[in-house]
C-alpha positions in Angstrom: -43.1 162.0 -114.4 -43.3 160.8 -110.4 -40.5 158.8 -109.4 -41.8 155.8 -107.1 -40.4 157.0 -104.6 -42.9 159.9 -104.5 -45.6 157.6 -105.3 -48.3 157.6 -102.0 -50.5 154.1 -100.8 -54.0 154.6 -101.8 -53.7 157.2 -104.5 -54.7 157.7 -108.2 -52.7 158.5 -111.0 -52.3 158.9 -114.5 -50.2 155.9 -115.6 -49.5 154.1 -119.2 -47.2 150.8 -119.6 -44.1 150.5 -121.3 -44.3 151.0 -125.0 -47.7 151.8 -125.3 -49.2 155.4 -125.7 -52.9 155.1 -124.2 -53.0 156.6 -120.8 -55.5 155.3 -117.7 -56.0 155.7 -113.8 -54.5 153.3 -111.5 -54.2 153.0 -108.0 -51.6 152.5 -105.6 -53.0 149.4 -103.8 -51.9 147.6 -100.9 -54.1 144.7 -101.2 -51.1 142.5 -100.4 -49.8 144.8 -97.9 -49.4 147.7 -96.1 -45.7 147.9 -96.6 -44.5 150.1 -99.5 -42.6 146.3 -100.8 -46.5 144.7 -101.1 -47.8 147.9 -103.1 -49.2 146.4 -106.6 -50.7 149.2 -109.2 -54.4 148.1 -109.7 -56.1 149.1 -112.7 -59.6 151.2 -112.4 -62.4 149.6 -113.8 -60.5 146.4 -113.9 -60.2 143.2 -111.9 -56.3 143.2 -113.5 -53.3 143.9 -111.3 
């Protein structure tokens, strides 16, 4: 597992929610922001945040 704290702006990763077991790639966004406090976790192939 990555701790956030690793996590880098503008990356992909492997990532599943909380309770579920299906796995996809998201992306570290900063859409909102450049600052790591703005970072939102976008969802490839999706308009979902």
């Amino acid at each position: 597992m990555t701790a956030v704290s690793e996590l880098k702006r503008d990356s992909y990763y492997w990532a599943r929610r909380r309770g579920e077991s299906a796995w996809e790639i998201v992306q570290i966004s900063t859409v909102f922001g450049e600052e790591r406090e703005f970072w939102a976790v976008a969802r490839i192939g999706s308009d979902l945040f």
